[in-house]
N, C-alpha and C positions, 0 to 999 in steps of 0.2 A: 730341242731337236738337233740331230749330229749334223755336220755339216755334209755328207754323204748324201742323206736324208732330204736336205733342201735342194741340193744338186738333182738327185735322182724327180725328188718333186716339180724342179723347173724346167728338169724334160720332158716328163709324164706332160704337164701344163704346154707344155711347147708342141707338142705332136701331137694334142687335144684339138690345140689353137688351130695346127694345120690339117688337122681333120675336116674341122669345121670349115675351116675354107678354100678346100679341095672340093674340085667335084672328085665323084667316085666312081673311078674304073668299073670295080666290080666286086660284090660284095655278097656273101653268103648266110646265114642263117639256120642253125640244124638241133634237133632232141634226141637225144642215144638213151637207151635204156639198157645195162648192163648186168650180169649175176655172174657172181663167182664164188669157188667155194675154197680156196688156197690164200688168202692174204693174208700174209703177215701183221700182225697187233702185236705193238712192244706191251710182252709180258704175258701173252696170251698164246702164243705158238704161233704153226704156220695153217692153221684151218678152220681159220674164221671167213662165216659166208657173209657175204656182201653184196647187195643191191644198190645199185648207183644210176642219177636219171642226170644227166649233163647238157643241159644248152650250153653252144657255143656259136660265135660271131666272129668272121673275119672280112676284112675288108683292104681294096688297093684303090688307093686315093694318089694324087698327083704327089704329093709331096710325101706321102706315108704310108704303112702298113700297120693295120691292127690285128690285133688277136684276142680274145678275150673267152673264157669258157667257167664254169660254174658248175662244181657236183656235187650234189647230195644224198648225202651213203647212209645206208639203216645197216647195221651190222647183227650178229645170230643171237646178243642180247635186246638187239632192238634199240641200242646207243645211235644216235644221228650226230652226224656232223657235217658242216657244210665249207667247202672250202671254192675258194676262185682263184683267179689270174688274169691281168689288164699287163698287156704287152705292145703296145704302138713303140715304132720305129721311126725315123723320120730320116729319108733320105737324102746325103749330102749331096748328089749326084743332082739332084731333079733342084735342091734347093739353090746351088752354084750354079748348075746352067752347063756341067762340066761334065763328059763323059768319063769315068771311073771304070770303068770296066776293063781289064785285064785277063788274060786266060780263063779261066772256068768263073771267072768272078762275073758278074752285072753291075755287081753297086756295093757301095759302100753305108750303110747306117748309123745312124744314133740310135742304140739300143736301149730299152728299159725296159721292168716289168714290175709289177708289184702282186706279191703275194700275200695272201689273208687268209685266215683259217677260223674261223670261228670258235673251233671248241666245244668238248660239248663234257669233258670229265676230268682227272685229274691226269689223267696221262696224256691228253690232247687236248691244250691252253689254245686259246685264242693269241694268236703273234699277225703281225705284218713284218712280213722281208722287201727288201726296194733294192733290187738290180738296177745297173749301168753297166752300160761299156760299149762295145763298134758290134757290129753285126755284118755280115756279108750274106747277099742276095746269089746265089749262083749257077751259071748254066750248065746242067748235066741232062746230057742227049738221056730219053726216054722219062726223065721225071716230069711231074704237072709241076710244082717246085720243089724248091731243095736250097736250105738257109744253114747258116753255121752264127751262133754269136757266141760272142766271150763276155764276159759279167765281173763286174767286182761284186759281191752281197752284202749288203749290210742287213746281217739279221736281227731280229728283234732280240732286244737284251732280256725279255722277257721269257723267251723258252731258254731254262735255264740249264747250263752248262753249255750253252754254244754260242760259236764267234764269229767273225765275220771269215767269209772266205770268198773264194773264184767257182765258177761257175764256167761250162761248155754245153751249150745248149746246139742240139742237130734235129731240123725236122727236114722231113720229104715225103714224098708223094709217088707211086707208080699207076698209075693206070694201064692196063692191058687188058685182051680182049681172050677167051675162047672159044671158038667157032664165034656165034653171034652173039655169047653171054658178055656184060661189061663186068669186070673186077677193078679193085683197086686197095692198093698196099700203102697203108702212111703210117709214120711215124716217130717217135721223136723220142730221142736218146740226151737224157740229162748225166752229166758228170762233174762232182763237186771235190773238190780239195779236200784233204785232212786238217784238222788243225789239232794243238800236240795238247791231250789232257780236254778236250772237248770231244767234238764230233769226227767219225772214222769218215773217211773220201766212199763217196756214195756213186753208184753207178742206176738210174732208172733206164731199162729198154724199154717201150710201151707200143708195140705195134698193133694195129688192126688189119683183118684181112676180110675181104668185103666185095659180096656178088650184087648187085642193083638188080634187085627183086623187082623193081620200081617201073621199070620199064615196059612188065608185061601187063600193067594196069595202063600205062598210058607214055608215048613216048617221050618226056618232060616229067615222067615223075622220076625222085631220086627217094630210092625205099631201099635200104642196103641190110641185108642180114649176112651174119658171119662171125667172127671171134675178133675177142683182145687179148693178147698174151703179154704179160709183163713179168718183167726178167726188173728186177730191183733188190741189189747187193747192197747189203748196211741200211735198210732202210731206217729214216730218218735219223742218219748218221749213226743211229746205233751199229755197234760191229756185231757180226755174227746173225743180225734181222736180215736172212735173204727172202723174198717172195720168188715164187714164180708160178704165177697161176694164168688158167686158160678160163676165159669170162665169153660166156651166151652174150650176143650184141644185134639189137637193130637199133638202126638210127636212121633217120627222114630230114631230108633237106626241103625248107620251104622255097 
């Protein structure tokens, strides 16, 4: 194992640890079911239709923040593949006792994430990636949040021709109202480095835009229908793989 590798693992382990012994702020739970007909497959063009059903979990604990979400795609051969992402933070602020906060900033973090993909043909190997790096928690008037990190990647030597790079991960959140309807805009904008005779620097947008249907079943449900549009240049690093497809979306918050 690289020594990246056990670092990023003694994070992951450390923001586990204080998972567990945080109580928890507040913590979420949700199942999206998505259809598109524009994604991108290397070697396959840009209009392959895809079905994807995603749980995802996040949670704000005393000392940490997690993220975690899971999807599983059936694509227009009927090929499946299942990929995830485990992203806990742990923050130096709540851990020191120290106010960090400066200008638009809250906090400061220890970032990780680790990604896995299971696989399912020969153009889509099973790898794990393990990010580190700082993260920033930050105040912007009108969002529910809004986070910025930076990453070193150590990717798997096993998707072959690519190397390790930097990573700028953006997510947020708007909520707003019309007349009495609730909406709400998130999403999270990934940006990777080039490296020279490997993989081309990749841009993912991925936003969702989303009315809460949910409300006129009962005032505590969260039922959201609406769209995903994703904007992804070079995808997986290949150059010239762009996507940009608009995806059918409901998703239920337990």
């Amino acid at each position: 194992m690289k020594l990246t590798q056990i670092v990023t693992a003694c994070a992951l382990a450390s923001a586990a640890a204080f998972t567990q012994a945080s109580p928890i702020v507040w913590q979420d739970f949700s199942l999206a079911g998505l259809y598109g007909e524009n994604y991108a497959v290397p070697f396959a063009g840009n209009d392959n239709k895809q079905t994807t059903i995603t749980a995802e979990y996040a949670a704000k604990l005393k000392y940490s923040d997690v993220f975690f979400f899971v999807d599983h795609s059936w694509d227009r051969n009927d090929d499946q593949s299942t990929y995830f992402e485990l992203a806990p933070r742990l923050s130096i602020g709540e851990v020191t006792g120290k106010d960090l906060s400066f200008g638009p900033i809250k906090d400061v973090l220890i970032a990780t994430t680790w990604e896995h993909n299971a696989g399912y043909d020969r153009h889509n190997k099973e790898f794990n990636n393990f990010m580190y790096g700082v993260g920033f928690a930050l105040d912007i008037p009108y969002t529910q949040y809004a986070n910025v990190n930076f990453y070193k990647v150590d990717n798997d030597s096993k998707s072959a021709g690519t190397k390790d790079d930097y990573q700028m991960t953006i997510t947020y959140a708007v909520p707003f109202k019309l007349g009495s309807e609730d909406f709400l805009v998130d999403a999270f904008l990934d940006w990777s480095t080039a490296e020279k005779g490997a993989q081309a620097s990749e841009l993912n947008w991925t936003s969702q835009y989303k009315w809460n249907a949910g409300k006129h079943i009962s005032p505590k449900t969260k039922l959201y229908v609406g769209i995903e549009h994703s904007v992804w240049n070079n995808k997986y690093g290949l150059k010239g793989q762009d996507q940009n497809d608009v995806s059918a979306l409901v998703k239920y918050h337990f």
